[in-house]
Biopython code that builds the backbone (N, CA, C, O; Angstrom):
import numpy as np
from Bio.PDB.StructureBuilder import StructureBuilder

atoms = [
    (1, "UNK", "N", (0.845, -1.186, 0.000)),
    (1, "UNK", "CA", (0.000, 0.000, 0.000)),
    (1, "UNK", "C", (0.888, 1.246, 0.000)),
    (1, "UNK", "O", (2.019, 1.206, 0.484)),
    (2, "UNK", "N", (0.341, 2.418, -0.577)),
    (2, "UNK", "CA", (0.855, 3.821, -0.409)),
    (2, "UNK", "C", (1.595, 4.538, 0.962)),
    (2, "UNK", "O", (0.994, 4.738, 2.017)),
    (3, "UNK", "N", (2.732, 4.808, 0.767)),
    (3, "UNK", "CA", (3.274, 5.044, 2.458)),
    (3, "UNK", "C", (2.329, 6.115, 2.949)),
    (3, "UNK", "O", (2.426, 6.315, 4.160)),
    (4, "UNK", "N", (1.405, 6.883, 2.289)),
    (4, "UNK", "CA", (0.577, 7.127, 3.317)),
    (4, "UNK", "C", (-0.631, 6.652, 4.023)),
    (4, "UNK", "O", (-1.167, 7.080, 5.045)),
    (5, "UNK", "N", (-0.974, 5.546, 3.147)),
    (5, "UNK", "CA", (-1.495, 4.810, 3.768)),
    (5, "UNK", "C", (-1.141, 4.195, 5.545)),
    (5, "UNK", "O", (-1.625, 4.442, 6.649)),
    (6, "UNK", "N", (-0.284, 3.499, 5.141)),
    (6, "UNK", "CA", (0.844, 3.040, 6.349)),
    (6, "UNK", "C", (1.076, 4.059, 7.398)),
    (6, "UNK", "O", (0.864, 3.788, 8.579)),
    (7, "UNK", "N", (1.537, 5.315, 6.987)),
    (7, "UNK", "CA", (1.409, 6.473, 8.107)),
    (7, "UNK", "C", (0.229, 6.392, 8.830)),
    (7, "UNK", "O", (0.290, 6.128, 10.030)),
    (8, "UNK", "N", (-1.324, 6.663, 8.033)),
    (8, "UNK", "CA", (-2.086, 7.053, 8.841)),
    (8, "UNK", "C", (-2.565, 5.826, 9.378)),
    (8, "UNK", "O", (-3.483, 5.991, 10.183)),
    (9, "UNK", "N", (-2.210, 4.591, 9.170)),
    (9, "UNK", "CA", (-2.580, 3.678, 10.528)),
    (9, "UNK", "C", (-1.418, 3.455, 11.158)),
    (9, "UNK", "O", (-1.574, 2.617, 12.047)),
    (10, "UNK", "N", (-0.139, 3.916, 11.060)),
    (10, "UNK", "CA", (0.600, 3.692, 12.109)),
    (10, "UNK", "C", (0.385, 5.383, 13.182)),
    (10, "UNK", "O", (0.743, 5.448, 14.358)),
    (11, "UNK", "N", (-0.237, 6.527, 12.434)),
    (11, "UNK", "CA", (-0.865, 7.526, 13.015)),
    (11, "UNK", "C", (-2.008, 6.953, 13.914)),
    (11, "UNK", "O", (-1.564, 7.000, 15.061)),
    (12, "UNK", "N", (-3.248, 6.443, 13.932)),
    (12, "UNK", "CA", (-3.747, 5.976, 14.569)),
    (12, "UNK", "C", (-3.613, 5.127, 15.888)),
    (12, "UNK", "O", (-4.399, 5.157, 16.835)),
    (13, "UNK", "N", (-2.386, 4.304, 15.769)),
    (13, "UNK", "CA", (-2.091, 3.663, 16.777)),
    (13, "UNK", "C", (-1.703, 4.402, 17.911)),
    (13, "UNK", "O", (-1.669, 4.068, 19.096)),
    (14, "UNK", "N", (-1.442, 5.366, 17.404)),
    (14, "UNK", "CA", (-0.769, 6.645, 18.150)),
    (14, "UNK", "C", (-1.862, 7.136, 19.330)),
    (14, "UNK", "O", (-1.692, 7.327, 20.534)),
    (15, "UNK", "N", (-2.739, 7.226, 18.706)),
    (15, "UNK", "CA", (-3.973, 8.376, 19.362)),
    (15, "UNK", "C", (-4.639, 7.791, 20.470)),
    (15, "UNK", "O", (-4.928, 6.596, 20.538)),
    (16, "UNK", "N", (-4.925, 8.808, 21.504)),
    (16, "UNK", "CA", (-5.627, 7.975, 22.578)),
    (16, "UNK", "C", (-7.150, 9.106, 22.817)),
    (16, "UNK", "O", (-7.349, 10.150, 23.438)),
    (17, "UNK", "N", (-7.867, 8.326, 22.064)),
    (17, "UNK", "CA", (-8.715, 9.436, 21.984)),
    (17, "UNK", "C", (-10.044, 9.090, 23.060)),
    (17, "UNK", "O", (-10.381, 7.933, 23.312)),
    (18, "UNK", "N", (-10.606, 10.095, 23.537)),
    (18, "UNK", "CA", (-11.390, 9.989, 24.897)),
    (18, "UNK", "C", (-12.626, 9.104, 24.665)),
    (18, "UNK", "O", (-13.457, 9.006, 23.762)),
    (19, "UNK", "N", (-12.443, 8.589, 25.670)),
    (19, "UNK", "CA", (-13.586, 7.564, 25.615)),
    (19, "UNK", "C", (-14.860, 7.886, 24.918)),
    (19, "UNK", "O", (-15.315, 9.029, 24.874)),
    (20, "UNK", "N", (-15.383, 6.921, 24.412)),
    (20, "UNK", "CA", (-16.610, 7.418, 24.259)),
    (20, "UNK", "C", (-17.041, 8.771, 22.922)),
    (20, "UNK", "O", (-18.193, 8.943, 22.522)),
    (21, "UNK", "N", (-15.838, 9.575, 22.435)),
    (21, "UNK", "CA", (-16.168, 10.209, 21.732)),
    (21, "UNK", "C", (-16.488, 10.161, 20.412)),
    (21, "UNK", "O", (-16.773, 9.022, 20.041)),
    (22, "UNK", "N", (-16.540, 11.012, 19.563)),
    (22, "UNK", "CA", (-16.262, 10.475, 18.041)),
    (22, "UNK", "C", (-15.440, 10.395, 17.627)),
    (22, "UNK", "O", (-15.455, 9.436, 16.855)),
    (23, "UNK", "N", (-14.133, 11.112, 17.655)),
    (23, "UNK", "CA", (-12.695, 10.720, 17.234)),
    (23, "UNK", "C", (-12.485, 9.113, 18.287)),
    (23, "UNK", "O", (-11.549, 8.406, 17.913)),
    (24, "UNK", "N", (-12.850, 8.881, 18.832)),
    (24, "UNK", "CA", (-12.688, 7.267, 19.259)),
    (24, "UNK", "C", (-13.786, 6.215, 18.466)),
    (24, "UNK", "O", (-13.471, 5.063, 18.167)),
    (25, "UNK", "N", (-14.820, 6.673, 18.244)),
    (25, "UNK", "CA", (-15.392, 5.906, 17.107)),
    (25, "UNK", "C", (-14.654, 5.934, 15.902)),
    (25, "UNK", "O", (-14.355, 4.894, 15.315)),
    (26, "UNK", "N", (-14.358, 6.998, 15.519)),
    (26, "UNK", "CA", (-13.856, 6.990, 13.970)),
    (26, "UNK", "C", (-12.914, 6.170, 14.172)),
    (26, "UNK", "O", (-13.085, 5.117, 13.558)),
    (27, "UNK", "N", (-11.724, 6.230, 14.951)),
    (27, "UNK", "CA", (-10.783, 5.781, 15.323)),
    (27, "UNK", "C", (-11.016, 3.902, 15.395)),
    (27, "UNK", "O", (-10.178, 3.301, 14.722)),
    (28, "UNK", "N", (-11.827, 3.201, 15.974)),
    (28, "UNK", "CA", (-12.322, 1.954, 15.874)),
    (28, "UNK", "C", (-12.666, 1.501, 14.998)),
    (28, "UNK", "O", (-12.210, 0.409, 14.662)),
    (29, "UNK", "N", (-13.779, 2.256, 14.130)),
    (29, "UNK", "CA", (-14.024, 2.508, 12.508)),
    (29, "UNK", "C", (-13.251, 1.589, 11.826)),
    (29, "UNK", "O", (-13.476, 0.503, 11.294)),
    (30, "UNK", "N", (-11.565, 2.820, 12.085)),
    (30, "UNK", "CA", (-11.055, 2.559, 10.847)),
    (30, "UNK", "C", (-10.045, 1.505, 10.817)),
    (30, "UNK", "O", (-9.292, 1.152, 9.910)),
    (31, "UNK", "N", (-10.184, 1.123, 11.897)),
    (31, "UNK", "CA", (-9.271, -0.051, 12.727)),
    (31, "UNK", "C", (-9.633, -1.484, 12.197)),
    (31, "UNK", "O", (-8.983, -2.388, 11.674)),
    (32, "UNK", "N", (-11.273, -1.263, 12.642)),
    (32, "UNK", "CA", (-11.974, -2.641, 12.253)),
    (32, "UNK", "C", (-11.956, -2.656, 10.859)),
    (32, "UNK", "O", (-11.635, -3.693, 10.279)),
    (33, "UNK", "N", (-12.305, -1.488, 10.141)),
    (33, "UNK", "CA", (-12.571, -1.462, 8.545)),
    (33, "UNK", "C", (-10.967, -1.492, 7.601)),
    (33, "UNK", "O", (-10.983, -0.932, 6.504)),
    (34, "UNK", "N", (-9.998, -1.975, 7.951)),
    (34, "UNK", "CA", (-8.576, -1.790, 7.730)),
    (34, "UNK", "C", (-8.709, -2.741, 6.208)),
    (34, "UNK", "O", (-8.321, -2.062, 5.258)),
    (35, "UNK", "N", (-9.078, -3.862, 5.887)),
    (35, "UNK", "CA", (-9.210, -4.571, 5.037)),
    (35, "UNK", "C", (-9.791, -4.231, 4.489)),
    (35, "UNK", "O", (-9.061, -4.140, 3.503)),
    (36, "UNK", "N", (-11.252, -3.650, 3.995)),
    (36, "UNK", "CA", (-12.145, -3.361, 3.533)),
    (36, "UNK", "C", (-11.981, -2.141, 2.416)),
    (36, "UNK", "O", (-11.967, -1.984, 1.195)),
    (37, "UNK", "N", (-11.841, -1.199, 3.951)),
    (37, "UNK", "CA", (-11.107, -0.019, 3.156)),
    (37, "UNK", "C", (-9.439, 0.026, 2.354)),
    (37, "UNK", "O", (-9.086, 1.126, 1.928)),
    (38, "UNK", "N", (-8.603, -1.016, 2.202)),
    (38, "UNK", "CA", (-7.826, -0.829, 1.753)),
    (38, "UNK", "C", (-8.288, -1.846, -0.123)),
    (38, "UNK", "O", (-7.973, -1.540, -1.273)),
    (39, "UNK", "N", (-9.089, -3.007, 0.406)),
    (39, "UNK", "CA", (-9.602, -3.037, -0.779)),
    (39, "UNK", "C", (-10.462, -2.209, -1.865)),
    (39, "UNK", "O", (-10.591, -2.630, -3.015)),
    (40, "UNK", "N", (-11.044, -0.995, -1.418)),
    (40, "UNK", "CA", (-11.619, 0.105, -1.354)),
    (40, "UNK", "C", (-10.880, 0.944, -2.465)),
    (40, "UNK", "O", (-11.278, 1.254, -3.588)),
    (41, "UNK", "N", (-9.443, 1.279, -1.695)),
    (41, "UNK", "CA", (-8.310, 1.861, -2.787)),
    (41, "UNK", "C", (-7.635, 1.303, -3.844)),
    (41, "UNK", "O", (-7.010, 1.998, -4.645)),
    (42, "UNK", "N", (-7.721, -0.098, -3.925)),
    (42, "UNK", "CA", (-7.293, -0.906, -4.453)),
    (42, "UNK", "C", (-7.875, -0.908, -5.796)),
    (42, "UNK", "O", (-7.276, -1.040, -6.863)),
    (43, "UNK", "N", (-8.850, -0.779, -5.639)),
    (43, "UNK", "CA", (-9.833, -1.083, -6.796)),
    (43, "UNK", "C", (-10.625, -0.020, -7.096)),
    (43, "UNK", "O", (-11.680, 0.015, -6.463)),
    (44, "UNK", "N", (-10.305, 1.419, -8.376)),
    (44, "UNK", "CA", (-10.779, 2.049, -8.854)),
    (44, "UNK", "C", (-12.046, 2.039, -9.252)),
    (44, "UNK", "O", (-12.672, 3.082, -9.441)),
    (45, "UNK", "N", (-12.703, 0.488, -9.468)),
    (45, "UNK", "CA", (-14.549, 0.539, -9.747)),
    (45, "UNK", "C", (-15.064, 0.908, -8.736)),
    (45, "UNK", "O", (-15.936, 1.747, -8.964)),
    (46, "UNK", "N", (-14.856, 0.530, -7.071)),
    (46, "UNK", "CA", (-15.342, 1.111, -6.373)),
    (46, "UNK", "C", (-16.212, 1.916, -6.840)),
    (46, "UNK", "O", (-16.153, 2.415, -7.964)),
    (47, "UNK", "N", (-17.414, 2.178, -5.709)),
    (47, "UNK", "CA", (-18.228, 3.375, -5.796)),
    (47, "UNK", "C", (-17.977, 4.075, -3.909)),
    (47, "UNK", "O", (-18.440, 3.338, -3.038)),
    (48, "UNK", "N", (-17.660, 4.685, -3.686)),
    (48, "UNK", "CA", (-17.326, 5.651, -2.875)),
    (48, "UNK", "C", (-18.899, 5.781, -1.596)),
    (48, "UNK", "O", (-18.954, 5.835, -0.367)),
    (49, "UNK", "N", (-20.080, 5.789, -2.815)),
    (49, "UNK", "CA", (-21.068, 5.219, -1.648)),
    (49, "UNK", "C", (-21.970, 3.871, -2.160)),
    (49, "UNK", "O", (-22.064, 3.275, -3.233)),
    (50, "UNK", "N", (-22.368, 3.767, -1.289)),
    (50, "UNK", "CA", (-23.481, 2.254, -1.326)),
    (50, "UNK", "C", (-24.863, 2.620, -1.778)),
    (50, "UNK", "O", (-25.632, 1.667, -1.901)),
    (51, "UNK", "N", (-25.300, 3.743, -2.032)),
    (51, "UNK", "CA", (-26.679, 4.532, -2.020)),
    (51, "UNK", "C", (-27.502, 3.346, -3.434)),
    (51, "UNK", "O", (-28.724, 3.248, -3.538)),
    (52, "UNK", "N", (-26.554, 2.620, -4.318)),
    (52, "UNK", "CA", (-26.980, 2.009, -5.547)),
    (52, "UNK", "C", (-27.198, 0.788, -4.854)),
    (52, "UNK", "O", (-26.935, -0.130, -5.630)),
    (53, "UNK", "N", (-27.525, 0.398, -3.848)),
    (53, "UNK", "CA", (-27.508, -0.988, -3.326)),
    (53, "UNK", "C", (-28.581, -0.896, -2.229)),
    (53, "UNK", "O", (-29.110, -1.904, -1.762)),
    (54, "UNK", "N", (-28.856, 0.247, -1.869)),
    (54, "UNK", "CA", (-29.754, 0.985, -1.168)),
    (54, "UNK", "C", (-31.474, 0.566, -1.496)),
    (54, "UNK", "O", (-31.547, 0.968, -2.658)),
    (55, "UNK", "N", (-32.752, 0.056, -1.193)),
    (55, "UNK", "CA", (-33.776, -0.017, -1.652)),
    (55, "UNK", "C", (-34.665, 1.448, -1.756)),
    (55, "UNK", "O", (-34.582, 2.106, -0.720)),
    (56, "UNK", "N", (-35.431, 2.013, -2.745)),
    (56, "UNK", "CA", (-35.722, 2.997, -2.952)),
    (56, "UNK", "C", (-37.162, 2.924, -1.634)),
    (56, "UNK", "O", (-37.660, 1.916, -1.134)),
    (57, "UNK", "N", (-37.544, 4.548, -1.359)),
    (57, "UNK", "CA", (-38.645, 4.223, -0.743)),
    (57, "UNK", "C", (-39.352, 4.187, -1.122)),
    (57, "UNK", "O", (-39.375, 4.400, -2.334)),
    (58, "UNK", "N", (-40.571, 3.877, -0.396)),
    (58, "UNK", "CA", (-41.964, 3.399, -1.180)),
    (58, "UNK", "C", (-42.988, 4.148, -0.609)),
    (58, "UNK", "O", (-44.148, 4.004, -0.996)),
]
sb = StructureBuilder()
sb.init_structure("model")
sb.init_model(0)
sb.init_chain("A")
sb.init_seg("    ")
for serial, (resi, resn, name, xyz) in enumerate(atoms, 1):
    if name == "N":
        sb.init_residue(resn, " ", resi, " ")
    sb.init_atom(name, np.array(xyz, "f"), 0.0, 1.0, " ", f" {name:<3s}", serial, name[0])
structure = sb.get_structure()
């Protein structure tokens, strides 16, 4: 992967962010989503959102 990639999760490991907040959610986020999102970059078809997979309302 891109060394900035690599930075910003070796940036992350870093952070001790307060319980409970949203920079500690995001932070878990992107921890758990590490695979996902790197297949994400990987692959230019991607779509950036899911809204096409989404059921319309009724």
């Amino acid at each position: 992967m891109p060394p900035l990639w690599e930075s910003f999760y070796a940036w992350l490991e870093q952070l001790n962010p307060v319980k409970r907040s949203k920079l500690e959610k995001a932070v878990i986020y992107a921890k758990k989503h590490k695979e996902t999102l790197r297949n994400y970059l990987q692959d230019g078809r991607c779509e950036i959102s899911n809204n096409a997979a989404e059921p319309l309302p009724v």
